[in-house]
N, C-alpha and C positions, 0 to 999 in steps of 0.2 A: 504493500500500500504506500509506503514511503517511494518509493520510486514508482511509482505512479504519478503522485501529486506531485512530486520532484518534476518529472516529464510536464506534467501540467502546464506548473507554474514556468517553466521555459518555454511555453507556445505559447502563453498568452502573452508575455513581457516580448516574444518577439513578433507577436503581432502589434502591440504597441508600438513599435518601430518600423512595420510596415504602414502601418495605416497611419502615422507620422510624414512618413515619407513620402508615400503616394497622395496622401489625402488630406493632408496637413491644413490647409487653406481651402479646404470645401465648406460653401456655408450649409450648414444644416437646419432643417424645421421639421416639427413632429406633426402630428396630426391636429394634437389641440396646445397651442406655442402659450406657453405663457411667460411671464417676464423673468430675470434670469434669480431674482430674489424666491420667487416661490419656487421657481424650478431646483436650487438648491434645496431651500426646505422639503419637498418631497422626496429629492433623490436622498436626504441625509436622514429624512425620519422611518422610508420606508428600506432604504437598505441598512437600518441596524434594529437591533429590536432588545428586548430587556440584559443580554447577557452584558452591553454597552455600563446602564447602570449598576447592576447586581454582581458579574462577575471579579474588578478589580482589586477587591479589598480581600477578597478568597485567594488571591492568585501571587499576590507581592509579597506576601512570605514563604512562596514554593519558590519565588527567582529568587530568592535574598539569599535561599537554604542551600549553597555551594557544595555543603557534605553529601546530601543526597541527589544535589542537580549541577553536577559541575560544569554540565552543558553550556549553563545561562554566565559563566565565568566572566565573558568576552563584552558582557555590557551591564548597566545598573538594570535595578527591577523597573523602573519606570519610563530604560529607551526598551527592554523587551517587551510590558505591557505594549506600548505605543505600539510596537513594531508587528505586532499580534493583531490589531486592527487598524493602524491608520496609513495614510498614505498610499505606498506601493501597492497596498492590497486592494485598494480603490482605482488601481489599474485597470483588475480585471474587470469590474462594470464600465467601464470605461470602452471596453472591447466590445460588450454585447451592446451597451448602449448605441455606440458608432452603427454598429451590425444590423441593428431591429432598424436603427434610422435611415440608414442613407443602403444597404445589401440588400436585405431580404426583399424591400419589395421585387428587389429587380430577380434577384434567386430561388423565392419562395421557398426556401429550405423547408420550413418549417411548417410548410402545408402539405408536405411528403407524409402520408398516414402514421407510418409508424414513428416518424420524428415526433409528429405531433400528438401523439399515445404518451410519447416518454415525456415529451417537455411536460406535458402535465401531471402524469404523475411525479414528476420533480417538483414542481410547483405544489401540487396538494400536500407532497411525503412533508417538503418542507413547511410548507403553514403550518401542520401544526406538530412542526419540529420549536417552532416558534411558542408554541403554549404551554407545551412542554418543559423549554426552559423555566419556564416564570413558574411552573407550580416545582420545579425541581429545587430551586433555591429560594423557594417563600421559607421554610424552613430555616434557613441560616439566619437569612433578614428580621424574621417575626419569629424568633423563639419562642414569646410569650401566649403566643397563637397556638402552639405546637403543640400534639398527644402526645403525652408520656408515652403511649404505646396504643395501637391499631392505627386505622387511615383517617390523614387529616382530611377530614371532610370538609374543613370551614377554608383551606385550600383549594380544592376541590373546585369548592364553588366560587370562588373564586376567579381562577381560572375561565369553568364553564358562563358565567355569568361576562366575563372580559371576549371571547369565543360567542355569545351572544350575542354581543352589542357589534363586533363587529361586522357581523352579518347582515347584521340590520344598517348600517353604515352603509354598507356596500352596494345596498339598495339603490340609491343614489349619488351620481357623481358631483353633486356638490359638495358632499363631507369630502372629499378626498384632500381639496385645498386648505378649508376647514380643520380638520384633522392635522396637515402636513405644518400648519403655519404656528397651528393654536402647542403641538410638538413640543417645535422646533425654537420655540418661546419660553414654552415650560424648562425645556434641556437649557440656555442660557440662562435664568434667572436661577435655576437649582444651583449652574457655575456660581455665578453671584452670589447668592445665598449663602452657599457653604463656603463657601471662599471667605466672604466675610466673617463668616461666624467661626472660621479654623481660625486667621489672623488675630482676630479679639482673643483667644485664649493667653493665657498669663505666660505659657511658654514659647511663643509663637510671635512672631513680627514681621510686618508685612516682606520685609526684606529676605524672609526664611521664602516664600513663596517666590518672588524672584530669582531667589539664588536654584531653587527646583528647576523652575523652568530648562535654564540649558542643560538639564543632566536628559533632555532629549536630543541634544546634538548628538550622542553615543548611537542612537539609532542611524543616523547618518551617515556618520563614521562607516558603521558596519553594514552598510544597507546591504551590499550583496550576500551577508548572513544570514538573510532572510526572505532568500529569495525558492531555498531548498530547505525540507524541513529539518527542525534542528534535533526534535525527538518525535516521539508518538504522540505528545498533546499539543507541538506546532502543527505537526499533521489535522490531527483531528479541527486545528482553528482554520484550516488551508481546504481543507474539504468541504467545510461548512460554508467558507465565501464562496469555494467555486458551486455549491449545491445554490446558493442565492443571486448566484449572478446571470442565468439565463430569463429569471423571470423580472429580477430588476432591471435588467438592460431593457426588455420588453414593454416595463411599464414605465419607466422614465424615457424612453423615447419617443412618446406619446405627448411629452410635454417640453423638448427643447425647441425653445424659441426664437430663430434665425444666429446662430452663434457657430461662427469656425471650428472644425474640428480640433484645434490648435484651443481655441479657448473651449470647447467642449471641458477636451484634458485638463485642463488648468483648474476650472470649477469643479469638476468632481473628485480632484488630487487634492487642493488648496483646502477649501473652505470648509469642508469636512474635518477633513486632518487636525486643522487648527481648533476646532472646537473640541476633539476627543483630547489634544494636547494641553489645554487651559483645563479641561478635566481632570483626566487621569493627575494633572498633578497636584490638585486639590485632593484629591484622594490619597495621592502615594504623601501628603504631608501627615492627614489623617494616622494616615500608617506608620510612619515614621517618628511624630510626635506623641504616640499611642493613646491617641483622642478618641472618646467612647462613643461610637455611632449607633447606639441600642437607646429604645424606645423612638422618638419622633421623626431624628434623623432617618432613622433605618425605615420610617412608614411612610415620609415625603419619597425617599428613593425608590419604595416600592411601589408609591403612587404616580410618578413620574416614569416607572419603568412598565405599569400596566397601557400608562398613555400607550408607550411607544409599542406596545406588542398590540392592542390597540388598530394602530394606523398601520401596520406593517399586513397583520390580517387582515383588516378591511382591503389592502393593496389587492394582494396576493389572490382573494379569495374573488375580488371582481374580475384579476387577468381568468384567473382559470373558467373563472362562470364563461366568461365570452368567449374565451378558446374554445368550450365545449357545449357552448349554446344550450346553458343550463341558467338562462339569466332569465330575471324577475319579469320582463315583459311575455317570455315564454310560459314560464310555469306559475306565475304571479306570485305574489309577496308572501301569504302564507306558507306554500308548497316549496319555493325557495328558499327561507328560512329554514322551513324544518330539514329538508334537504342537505342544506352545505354545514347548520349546525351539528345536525348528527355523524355528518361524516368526519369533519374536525374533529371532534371529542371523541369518537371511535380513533381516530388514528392517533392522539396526542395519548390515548394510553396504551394504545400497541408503541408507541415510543416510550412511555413512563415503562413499561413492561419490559424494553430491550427486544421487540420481537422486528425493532426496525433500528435503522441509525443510520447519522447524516452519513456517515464516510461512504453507505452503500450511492447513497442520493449523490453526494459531491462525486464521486466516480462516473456514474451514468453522464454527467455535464461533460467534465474533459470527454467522456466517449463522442456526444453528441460532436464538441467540439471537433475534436479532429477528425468527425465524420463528414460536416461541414467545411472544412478545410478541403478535403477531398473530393469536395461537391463540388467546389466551386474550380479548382483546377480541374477536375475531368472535362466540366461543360464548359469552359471558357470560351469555346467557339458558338455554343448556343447562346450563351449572353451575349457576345456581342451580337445576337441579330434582333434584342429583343429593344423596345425605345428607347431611347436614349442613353443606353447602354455606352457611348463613346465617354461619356461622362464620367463615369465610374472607373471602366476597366479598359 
């Protein structure tokens, strides 16, 4: 599996540089363009989902612990957080986004049956790979929540209840901006907030958070160390982007709004990046200055991180309805609701169960991937005779 995703992540970084090359200075427009502010806000609420707030205060003392992870030696815990979700890894959307926009109409990849069998159930496995996280670390977050012993039910619901609403969401494409903006607002003011309230402590000076900040330039430093995985839990974080990034290319390019390929790249590397980076290191000072995030903290985070699973399902769950014409003017609102509800929650506990997991999902994506790769050079000759094909290719 590691030299799979290894394989992976070296086609899509070098499709980066093709489609740099070739395509560098094409302008692009989706179907429904909107301005370059909400189009960040979408692309950055609906490609990350609750692991973003819940997972990093679990994870910086597995990089810090050298005796048992010597791996992480080569940078501090807060350039490998980073290096786990920001940036370079915003590549790969980056690929499919270009792909769904300005390729497929003209290749139809993905209206090949069985392409568009898999994409979906990639799309589906992952939504509620998506819900699954959230009731998997409700637990850490809300101890006081927690059964001494049998199933947290009050998780549970939880969850279901979060799975609900997005369904209903989805119903209509006005929540989606909605949703993406109201996010994406929540996610900075949480920065501010905690930030604030870290520096007010009596050990703590705003200057401790500055001096944070560059312990992200070691990401940089190292970037080609992460570009293969480092262990079996960089894999598993490398499997999960690529399992999300055929659907989020597909639903964020539905909304780029006459913007160069060249600044394409730029917003979806930059703007993102920087936002997880003025996080994580509110967080990694949390950690570091061993400030007690139980009780209020811990239930803003997990309120802020239900938004975002939230808006990532309602995404996900309207691509897949319209890929499979399973959508509410079809089967109308009731019968679609129960519909895409039951099937979520059926699959978010064949994942709580282990009877699925992303690495299988991220695998299928490089498949498709350099299935499509192969697509598109075999027929090269049929593309160029189809319109405007000079364009392109």
């Amino acid at each position: 599996m590691l030299t799979l995703v290894g394989a992976g992540m070296i086609l899509f970084m070098a499709l980066v540089l093709l489609i740099l090359w070739r395509w560098g200075a094409m302008p692009l427009q989706g179907k429904i363009p909107v301005s370059t502010l909400v189009f960040v806000a979408i692309l950055f609420t609906s490609g990350l989902d609750v692991g973003l707030i819940m997972f990093p205060l679990t994870e910086f003392p597995v990089y810090e612990n050298l005796k048992e992870n010597s791996e992480y030696a080569f940078a501090n815990p807060l350039a490998i957080e980073f290096g786990f979700w920001g940036f370079m890894v915003w590549a790969i959307y980056f690929v499919t986004c270009f792909y769904f926009c300005a390729l497929e109409p003209k290749l139809r990849f993905f209206e090949i049956t069985w392409v568009k069998w898999v994409n979906n159930i990639v799309i589906i496995g992952t939504c509620a790979f998506t819900a699954h996280l959230l009731f998997a670390n409700l637990s850490w977050y809300l101890p006081a929540f927690a059964p001494d012993s049998g199933f947290p039910w009050l998780f549970a619901g939880l969850v279901t209840l979060t799975i609900c609403a997005a369904v209903y969401s989805s119903t209509e494409l006005r929540f989606v901006k909605v949703l993406s903006v109201s996010s994406g607002a929540l996610f900075l003011a949480l920065i501010a907030g905690l930030g604030s309230y870290v520096v007010a402590q009596p050990n703590v000076e705003a200057s401790d958070y500055l001096q944070t900040l560059p312990l992200l330039s070691d990401y940089f430093t190292h970037l080609q160390r992460f570009v293969l995985p480092i262990n079996d839990y960089h894999a598993f974080y490398l499997f999960w982007w690529f399992a999300w990034s055929i659907m989020i290319g597909q639903f964020t390019a539905r909304f780029v709004g006459n913007m160069k390929t060249v600044t394409l790249l730029v917003n979806m590397l930059v703007w993102p990046s920087l936002s997880l980076g003025l996080w994580f290191s509110v967080l990694y000072l949390f950690h570091t200055k061993g400030i007690d995030t139980s009780g209020w903290i811990n239930r803003i985070m997990v309120g802020v991180g239900v938004v975002f699973v939230l808006n990532s399902l309602d995404s996900l769950i309207r691509l897949y309805s319209d890929n499979l014409n399973l959508t509410v003017s079809r089967l109308g609102k009731p019968r679609y609701f129960a519909l895409h509800a039951f099937l979520m929650v059926s699959l978010t506990v064949l994942f709580s169960l282990e009877f699925i997991r992303i690495q299988w999902v991220g695998a299928l994506v490089i498949g498709i991937g350099v299935c499509c790769v192969i697509y598109a050079l075999a027929f090269k000759d049929k593309r160029s005779k189809l319109p405007a094909a000079d364009k392109l290719f």
